[in-house]
Structures are given as C-alpha cells and as structure tokens.
Biopython code that builds the backbone (N, CA, C, O; Angstrom):
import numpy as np
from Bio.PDB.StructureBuilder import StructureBuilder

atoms = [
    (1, "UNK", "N", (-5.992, -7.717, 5.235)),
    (1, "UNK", "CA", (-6.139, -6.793, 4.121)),
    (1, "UNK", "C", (-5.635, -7.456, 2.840)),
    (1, "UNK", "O", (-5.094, -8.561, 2.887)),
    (2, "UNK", "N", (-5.768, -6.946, 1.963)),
    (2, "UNK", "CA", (-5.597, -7.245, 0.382)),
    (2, "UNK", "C", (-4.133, -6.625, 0.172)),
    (2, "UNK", "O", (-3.801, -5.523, 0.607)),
    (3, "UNK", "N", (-3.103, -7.702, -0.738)),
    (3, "UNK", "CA", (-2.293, -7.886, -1.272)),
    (3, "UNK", "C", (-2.465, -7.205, -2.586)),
    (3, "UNK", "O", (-3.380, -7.706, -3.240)),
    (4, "UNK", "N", (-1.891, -6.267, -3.133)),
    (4, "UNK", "CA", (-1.827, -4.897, -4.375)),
    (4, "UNK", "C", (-0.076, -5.270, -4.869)),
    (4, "UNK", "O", (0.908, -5.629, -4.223)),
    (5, "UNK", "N", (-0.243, -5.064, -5.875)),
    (5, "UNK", "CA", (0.975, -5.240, -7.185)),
    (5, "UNK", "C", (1.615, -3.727, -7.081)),
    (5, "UNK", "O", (2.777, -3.614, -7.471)),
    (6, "UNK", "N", (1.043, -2.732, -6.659)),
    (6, "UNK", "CA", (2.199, -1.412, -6.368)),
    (6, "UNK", "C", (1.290, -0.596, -5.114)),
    (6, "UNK", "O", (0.393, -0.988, -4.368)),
    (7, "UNK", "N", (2.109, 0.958, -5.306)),
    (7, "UNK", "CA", (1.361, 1.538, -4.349)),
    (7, "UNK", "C", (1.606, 2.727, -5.379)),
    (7, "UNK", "O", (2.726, 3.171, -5.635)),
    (8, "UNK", "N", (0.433, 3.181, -5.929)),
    (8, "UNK", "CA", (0.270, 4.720, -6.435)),
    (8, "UNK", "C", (1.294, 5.797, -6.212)),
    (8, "UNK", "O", (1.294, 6.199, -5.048)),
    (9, "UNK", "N", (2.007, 6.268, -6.859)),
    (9, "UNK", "CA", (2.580, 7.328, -6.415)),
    (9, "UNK", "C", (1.739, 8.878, -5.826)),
    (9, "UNK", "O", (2.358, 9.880, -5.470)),
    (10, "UNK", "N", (0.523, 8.773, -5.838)),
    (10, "UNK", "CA", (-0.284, 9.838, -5.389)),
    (10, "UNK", "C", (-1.182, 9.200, -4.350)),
    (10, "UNK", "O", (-2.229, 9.695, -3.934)),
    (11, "UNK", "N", (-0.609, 7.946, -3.947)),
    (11, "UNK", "CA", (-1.430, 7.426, -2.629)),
    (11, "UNK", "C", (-1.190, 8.696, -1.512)),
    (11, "UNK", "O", (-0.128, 9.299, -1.362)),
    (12, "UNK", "N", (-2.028, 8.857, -1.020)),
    (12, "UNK", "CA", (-1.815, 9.661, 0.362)),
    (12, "UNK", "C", (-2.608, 9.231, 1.910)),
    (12, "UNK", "O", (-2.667, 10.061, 2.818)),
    (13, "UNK", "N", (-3.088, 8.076, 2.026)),
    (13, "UNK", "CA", (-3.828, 7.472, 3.196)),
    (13, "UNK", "C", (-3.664, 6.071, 3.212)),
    (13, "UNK", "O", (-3.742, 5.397, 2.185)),
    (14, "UNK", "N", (-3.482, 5.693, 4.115)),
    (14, "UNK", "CA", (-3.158, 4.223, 4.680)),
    (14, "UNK", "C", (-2.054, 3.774, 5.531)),
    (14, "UNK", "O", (-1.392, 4.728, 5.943)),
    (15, "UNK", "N", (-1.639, 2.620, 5.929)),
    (15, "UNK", "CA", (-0.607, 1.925, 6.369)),
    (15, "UNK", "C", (-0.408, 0.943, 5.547)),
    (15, "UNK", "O", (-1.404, 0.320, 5.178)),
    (16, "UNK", "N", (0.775, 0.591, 5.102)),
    (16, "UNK", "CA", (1.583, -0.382, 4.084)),
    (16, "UNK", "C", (2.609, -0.972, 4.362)),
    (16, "UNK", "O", (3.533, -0.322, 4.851)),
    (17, "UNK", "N", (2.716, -2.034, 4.190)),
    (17, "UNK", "CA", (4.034, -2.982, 4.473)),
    (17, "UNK", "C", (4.501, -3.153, 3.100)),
    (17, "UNK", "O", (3.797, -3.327, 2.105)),
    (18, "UNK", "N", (5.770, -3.082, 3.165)),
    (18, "UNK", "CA", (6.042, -3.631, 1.752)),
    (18, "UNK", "C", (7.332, -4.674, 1.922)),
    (18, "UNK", "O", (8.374, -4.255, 2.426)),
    (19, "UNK", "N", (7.230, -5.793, 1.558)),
    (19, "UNK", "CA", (8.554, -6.865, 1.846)),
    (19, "UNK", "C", (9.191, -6.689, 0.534)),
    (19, "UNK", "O", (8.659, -6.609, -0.573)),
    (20, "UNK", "N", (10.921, -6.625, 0.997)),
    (20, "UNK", "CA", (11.839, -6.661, -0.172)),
    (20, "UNK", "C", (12.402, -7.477, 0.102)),
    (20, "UNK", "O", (12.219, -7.797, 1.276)),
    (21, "UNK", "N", (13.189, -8.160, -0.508)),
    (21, "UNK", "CA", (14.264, -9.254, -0.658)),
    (21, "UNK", "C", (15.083, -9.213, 0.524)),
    (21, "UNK", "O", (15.407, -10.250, 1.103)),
    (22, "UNK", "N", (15.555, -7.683, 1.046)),
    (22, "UNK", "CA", (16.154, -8.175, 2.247)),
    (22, "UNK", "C", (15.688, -7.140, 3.742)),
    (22, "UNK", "O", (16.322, -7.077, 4.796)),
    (23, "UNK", "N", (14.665, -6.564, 3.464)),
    (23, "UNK", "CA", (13.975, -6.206, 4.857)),
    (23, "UNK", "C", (12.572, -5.551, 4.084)),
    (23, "UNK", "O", (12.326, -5.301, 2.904)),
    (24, "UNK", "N", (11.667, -5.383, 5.549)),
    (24, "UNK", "CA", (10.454, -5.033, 5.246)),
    (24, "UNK", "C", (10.108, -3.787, 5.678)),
    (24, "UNK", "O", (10.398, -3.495, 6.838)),
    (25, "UNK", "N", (9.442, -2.839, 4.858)),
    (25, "UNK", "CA", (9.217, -1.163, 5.310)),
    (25, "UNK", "C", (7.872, -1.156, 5.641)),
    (25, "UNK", "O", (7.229, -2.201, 5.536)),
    (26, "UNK", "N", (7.181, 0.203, 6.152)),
    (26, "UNK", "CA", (6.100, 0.224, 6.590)),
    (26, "UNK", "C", (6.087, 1.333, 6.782)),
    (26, "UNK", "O", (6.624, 1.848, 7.763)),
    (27, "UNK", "N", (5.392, 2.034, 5.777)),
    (27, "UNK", "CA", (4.747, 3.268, 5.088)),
    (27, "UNK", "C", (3.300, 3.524, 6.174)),
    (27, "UNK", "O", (2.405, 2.692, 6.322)),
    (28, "UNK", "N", (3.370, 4.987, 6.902)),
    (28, "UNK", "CA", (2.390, 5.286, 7.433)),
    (28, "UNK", "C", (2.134, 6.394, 6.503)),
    (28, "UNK", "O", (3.117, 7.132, 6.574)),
    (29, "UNK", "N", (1.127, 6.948, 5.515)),
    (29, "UNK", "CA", (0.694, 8.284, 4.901)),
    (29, "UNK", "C", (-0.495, 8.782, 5.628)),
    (29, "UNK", "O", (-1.159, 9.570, 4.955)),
    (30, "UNK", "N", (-1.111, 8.456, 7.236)),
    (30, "UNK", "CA", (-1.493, 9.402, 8.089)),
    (30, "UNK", "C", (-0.254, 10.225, 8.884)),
    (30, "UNK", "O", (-0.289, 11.423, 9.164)),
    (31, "UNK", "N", (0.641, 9.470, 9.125)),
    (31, "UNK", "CA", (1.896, 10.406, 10.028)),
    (31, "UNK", "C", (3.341, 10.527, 9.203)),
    (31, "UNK", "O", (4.365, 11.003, 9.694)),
    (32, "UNK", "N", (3.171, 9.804, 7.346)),
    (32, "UNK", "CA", (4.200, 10.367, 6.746)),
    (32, "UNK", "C", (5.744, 9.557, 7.483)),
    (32, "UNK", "O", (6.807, 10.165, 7.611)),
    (33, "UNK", "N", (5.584, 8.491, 7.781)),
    (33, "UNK", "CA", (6.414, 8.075, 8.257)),
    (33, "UNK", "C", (6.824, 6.620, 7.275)),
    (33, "UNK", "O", (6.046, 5.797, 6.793)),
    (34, "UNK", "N", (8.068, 6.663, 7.214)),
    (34, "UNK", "CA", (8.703, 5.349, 7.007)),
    (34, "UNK", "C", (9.616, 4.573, 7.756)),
    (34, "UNK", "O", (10.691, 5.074, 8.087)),
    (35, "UNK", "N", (9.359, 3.554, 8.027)),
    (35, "UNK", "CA", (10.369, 2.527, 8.592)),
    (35, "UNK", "C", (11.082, 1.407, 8.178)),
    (35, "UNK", "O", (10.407, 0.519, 7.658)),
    (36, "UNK", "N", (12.221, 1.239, 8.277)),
    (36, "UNK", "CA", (12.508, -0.186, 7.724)),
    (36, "UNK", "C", (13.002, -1.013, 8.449)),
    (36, "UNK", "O", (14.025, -0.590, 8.987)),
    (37, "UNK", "N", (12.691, -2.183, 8.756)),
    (37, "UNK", "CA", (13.335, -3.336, 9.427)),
    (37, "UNK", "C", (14.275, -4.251, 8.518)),
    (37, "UNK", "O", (14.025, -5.393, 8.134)),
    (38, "UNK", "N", (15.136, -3.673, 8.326)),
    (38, "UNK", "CA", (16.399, -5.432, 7.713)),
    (38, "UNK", "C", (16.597, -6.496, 8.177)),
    (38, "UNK", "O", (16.635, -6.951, 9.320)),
    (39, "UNK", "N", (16.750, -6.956, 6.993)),
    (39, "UNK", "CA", (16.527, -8.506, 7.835)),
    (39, "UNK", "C", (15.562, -9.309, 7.733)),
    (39, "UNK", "O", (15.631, -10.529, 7.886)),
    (40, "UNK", "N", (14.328, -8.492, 7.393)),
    (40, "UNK", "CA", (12.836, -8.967, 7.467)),
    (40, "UNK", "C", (12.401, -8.833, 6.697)),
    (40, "UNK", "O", (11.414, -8.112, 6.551)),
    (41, "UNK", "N", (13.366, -9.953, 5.245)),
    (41, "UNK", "CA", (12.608, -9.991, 3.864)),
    (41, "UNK", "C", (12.531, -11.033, 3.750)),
    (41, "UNK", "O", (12.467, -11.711, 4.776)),
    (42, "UNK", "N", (12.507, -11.551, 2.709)),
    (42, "UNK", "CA", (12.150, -13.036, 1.985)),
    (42, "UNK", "C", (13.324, -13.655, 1.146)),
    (42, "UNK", "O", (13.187, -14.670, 0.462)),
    (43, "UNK", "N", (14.347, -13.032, 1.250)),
    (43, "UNK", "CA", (15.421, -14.057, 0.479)),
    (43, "UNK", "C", (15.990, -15.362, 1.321)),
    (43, "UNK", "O", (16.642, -15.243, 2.358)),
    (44, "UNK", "N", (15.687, -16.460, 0.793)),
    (44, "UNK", "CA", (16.547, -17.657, 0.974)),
    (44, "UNK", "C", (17.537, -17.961, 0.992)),
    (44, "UNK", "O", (18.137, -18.568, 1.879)),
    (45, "UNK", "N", (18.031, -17.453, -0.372)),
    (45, "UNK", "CA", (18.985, -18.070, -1.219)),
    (45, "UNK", "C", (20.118, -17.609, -1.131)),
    (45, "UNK", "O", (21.151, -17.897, -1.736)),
    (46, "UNK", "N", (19.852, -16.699, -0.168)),
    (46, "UNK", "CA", (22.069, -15.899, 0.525)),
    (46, "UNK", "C", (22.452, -14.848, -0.842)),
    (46, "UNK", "O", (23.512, -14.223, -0.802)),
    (47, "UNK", "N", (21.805, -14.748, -1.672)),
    (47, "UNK", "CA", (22.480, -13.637, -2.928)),
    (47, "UNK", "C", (22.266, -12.904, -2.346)),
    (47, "UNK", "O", (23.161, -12.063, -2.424)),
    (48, "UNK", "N", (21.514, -12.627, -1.687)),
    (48, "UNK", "CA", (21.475, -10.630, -1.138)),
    (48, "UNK", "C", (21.962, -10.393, 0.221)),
    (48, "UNK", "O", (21.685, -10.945, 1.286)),
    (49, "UNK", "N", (22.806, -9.374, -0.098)),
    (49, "UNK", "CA", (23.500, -8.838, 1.177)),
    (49, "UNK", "C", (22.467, -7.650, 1.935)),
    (49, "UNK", "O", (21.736, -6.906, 1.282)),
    (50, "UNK", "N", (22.563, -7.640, 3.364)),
    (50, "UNK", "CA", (21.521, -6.918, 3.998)),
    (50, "UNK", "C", (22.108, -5.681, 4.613)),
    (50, "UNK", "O", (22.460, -5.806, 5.786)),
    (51, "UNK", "N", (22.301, -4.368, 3.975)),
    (51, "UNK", "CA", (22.856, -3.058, 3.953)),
    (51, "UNK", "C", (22.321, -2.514, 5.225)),
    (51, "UNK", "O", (21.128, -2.396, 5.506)),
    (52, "UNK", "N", (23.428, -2.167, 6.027)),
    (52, "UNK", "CA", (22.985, -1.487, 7.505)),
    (52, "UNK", "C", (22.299, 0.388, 6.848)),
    (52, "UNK", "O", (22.698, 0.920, 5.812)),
    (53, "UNK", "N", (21.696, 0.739, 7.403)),
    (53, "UNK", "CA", (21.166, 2.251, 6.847)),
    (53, "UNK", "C", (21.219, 2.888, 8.053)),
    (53, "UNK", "O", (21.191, 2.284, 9.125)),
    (54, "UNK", "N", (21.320, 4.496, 7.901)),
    (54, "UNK", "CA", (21.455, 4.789, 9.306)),
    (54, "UNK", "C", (19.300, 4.757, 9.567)),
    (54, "UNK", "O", (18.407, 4.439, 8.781)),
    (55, "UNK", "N", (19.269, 5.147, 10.716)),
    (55, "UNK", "CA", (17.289, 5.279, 11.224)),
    (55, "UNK", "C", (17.525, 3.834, 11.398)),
    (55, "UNK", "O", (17.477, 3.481, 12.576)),
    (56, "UNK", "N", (17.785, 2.839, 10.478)),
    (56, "UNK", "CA", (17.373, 1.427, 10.411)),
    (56, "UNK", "C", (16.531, 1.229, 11.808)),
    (56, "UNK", "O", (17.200, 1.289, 12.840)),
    (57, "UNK", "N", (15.533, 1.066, 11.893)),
    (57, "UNK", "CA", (14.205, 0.560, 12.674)),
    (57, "UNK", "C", (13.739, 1.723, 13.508)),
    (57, "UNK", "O", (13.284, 1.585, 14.644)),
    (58, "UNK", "N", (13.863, 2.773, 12.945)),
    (58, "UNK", "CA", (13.241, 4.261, 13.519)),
    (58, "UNK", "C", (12.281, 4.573, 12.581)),
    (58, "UNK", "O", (12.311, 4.017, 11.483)),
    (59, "UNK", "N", (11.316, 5.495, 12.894)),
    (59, "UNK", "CA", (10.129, 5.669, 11.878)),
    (59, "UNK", "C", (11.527, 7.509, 11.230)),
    (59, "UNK", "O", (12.321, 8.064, 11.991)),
    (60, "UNK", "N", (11.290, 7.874, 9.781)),
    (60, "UNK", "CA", (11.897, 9.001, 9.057)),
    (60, "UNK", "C", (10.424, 9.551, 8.488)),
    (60, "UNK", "O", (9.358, 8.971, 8.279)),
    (61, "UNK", "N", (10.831, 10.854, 8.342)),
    (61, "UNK", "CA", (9.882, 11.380, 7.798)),
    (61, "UNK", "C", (9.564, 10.953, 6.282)),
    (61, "UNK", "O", (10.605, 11.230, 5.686)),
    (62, "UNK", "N", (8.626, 10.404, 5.330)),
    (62, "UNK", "CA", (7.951, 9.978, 4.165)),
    (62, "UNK", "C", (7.734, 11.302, 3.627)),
    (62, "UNK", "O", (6.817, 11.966, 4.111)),
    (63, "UNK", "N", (8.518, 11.838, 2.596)),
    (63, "UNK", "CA", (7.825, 12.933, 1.958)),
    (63, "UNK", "C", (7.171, 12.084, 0.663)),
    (63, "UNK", "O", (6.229, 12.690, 0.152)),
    (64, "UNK", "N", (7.468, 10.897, 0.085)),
    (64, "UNK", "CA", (6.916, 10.509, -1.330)),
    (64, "UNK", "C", (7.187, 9.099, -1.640)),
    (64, "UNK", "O", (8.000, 8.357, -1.089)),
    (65, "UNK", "N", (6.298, 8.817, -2.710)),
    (65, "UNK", "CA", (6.361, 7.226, -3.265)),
    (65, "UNK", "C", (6.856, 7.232, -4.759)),
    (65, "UNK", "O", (5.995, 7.210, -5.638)),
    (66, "UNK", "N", (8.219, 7.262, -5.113)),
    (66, "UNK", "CA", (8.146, 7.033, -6.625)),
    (66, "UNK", "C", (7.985, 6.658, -7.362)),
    (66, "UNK", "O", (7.676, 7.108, -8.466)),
    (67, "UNK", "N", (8.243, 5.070, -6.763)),
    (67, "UNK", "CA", (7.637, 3.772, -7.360)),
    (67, "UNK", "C", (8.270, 2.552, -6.432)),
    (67, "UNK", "O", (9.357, 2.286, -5.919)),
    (68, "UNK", "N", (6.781, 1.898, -6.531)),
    (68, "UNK", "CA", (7.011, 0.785, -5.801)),
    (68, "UNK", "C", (6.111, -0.357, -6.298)),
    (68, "UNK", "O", (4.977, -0.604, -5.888)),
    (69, "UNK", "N", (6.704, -0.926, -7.119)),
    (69, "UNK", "CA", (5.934, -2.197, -7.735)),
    (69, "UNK", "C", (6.473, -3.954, -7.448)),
    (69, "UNK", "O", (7.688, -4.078, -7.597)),
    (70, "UNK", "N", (6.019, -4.750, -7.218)),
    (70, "UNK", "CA", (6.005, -5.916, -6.793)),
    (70, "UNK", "C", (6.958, -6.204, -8.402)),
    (70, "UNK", "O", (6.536, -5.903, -9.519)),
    (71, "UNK", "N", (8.233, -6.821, -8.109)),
    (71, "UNK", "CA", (9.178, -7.275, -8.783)),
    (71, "UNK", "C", (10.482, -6.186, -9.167)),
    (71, "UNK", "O", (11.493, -6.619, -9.720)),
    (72, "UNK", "N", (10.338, -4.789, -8.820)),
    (72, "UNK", "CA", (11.117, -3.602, -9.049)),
    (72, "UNK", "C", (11.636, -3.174, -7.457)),
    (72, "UNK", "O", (10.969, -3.299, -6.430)),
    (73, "UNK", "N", (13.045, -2.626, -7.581)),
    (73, "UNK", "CA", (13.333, -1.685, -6.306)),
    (73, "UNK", "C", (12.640, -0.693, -6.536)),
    (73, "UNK", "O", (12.389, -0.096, -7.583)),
    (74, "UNK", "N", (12.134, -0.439, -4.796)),
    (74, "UNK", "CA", (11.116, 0.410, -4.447)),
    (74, "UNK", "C", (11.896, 1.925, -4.210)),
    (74, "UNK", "O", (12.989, 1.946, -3.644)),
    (75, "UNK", "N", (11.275, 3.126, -4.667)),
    (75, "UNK", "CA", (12.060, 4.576, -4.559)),
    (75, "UNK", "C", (11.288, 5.379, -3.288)),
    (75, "UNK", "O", (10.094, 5.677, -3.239)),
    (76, "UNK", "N", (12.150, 5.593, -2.452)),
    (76, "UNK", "CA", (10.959, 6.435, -1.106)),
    (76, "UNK", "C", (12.243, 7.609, -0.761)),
    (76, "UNK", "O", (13.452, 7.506, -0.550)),
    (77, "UNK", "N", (11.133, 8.913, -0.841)),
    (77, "UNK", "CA", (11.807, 10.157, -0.927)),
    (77, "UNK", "C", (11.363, 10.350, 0.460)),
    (77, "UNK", "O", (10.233, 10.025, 0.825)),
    (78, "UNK", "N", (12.414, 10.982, 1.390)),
    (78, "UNK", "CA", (12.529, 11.035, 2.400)),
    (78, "UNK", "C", (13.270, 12.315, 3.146)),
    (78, "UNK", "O", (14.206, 12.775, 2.493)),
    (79, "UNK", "N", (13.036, 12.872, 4.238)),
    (79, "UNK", "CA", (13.553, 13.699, 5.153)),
    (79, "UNK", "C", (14.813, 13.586, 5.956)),
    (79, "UNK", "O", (14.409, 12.689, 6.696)),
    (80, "UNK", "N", (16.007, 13.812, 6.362)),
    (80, "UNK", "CA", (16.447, 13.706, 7.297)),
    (80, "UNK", "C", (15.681, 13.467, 8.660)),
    (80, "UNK", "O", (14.674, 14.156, 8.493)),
    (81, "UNK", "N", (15.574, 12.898, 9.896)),
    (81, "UNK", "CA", (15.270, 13.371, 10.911)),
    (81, "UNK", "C", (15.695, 14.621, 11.664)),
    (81, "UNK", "O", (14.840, 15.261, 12.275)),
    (82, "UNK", "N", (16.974, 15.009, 11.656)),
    (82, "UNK", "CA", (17.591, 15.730, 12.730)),
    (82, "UNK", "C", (17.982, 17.042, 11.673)),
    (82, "UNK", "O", (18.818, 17.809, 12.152)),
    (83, "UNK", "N", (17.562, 17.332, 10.526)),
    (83, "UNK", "CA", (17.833, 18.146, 9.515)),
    (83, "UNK", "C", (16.579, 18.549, 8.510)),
    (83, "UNK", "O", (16.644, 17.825, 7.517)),
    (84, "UNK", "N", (15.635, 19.319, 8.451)),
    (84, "UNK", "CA", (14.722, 19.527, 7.689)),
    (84, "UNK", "C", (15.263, 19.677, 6.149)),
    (84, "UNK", "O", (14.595, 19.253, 5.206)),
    (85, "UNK", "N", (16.322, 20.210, 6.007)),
    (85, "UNK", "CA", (17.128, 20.536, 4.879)),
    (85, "UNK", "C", (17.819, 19.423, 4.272)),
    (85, "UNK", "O", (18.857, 19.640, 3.647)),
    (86, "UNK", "N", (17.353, 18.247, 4.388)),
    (86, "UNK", "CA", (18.138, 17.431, 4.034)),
    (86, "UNK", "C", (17.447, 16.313, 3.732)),
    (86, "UNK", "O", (17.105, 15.384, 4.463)),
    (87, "UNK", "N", (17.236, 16.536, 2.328)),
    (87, "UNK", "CA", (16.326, 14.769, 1.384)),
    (87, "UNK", "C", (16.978, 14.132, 0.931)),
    (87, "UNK", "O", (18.114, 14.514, 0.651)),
    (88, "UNK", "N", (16.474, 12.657, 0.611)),
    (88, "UNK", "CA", (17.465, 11.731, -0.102)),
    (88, "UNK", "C", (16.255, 10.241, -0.584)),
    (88, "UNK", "O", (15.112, 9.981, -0.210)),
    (89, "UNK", "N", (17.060, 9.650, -1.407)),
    (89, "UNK", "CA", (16.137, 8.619, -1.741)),
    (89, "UNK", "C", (16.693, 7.600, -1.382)),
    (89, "UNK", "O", (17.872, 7.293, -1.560)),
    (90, "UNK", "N", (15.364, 6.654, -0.525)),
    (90, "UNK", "CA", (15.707, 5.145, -0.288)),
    (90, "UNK", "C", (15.809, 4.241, -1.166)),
    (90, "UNK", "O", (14.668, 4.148, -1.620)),
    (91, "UNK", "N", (16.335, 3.653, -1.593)),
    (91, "UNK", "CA", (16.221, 2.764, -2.905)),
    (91, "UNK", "C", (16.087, 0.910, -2.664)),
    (91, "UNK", "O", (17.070, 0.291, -2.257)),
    (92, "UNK", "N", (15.206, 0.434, -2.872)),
    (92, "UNK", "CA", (15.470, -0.676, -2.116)),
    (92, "UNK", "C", (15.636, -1.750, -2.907)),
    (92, "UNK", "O", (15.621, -1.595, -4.128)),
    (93, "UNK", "N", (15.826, -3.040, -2.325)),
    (93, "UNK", "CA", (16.277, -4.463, -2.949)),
    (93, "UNK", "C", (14.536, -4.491, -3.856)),
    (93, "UNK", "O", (13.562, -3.759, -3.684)),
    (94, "UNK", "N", (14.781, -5.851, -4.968)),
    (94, "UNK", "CA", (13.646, -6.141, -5.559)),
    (94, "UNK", "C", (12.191, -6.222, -4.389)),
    (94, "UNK", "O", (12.328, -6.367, -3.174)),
    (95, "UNK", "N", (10.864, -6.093, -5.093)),
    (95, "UNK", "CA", (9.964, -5.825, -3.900)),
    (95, "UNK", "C", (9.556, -7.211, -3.947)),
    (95, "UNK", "O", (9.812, -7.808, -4.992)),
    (96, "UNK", "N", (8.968, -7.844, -3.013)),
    (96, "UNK", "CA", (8.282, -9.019, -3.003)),
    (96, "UNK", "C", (6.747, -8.858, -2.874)),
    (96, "UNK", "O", (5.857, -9.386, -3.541)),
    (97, "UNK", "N", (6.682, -8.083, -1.953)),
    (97, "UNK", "CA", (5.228, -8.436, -1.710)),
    (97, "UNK", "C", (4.424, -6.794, -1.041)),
    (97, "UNK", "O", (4.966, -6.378, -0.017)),
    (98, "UNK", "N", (3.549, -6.169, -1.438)),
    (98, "UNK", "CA", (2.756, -5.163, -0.954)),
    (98, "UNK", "C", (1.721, -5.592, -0.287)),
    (98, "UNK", "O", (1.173, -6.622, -0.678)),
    (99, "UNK", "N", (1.106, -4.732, 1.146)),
    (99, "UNK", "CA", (0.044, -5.134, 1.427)),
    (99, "UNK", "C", (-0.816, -3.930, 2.285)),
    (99, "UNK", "O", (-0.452, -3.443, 3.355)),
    (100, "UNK", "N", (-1.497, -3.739, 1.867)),
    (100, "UNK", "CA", (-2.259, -2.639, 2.635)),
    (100, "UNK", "C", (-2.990, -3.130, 3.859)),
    (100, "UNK", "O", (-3.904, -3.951, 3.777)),
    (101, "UNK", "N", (-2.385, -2.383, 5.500)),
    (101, "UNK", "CA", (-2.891, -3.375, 6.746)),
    (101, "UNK", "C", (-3.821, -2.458, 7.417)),
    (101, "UNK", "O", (-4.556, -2.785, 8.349)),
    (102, "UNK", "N", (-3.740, -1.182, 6.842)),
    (102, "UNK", "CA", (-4.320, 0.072, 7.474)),
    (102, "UNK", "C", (-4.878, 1.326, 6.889)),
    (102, "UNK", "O", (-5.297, 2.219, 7.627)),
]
sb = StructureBuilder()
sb.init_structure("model")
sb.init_model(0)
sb.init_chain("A")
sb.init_seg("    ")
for serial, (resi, resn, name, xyz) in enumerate(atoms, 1):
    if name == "N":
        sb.init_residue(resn, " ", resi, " ")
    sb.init_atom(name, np.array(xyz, "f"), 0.0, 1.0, " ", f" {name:<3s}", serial, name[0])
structure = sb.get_structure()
C-alpha cells in the first residue's frame, strides 16, 4: 500500500500503521481499535526513551484521530477497556512514517 503524510481526522475505514520514533500503532477504523507495540519504532540514536503504557500490545477501543501527521506527535482519543466511562488521549513520540495496509 501507499505511504500518506497524515491520516484525516474524519478518516473512518481502513487499517493503518503508523511508526513513531519509539513504537508502532495500528489503527483498525472497521473494529475501532488501536494498538501499540513499543519498541517498534525507528529511533537509532538512543534520545528517546520507550514509555511502558498500560494495554501496551492489546488492541483499546479507537474513538478518534486528532492529528497525526508525519513529523508531529500523533493524538488518538481512546476508551478505557474495562471502563466505558473512561477516555483519555494517547499522545505519541514524533511520527515517522504512515501507511495505509488495509
């Protein structure tokens, strides 16, 4: 698939990877799911420290995209799992790379 410079904040269909500096997420907007793997970014150079999160490699419910542009931390509004009542925003390291796989 094709490599994209952001992801719409009114995207609502696809599968997306997005690599940050220090792990890689993967946006489902058929099942509203986000995941993140740490660890599984692209920094070399040891400046970035790799923040444990709780879910870390569980799919969370995706309620939204605030922004996510190739060179900016990415904003993903999100659900608790075990709490419907309970949102919060992911905020992530600089983005490296978007790619639409699905």
């Amino acid at each position: 698939m094709a490599q994209v410079k952001r992801i719409p904040t009114d995207t609502s269909e696809g599968v997306w990877t997005v690599v940050t500096r220090t792990s890689t997420y993967l946006l489902d907007f058929g099942e509203m799911t986000l995941l993140r793997a740490p660890g599984v970014g692209s920094s070399s150079d040891g400046a970035w420290e790799i923040s444990e999160l709780r879910r870390d490699s569980e799919d969370i419910p995706l309620l939204g995209v605030k922004v996510c542009t190739v060179g900016e931390s990415a904003q993903f509004w999100v659900r608790a799992v075990d709490d419907p009542d309970v949102r919060t925003w992911r905020i992530t390291t600089p983005v490296v790379s978007i790619e639409r796989i699905g």
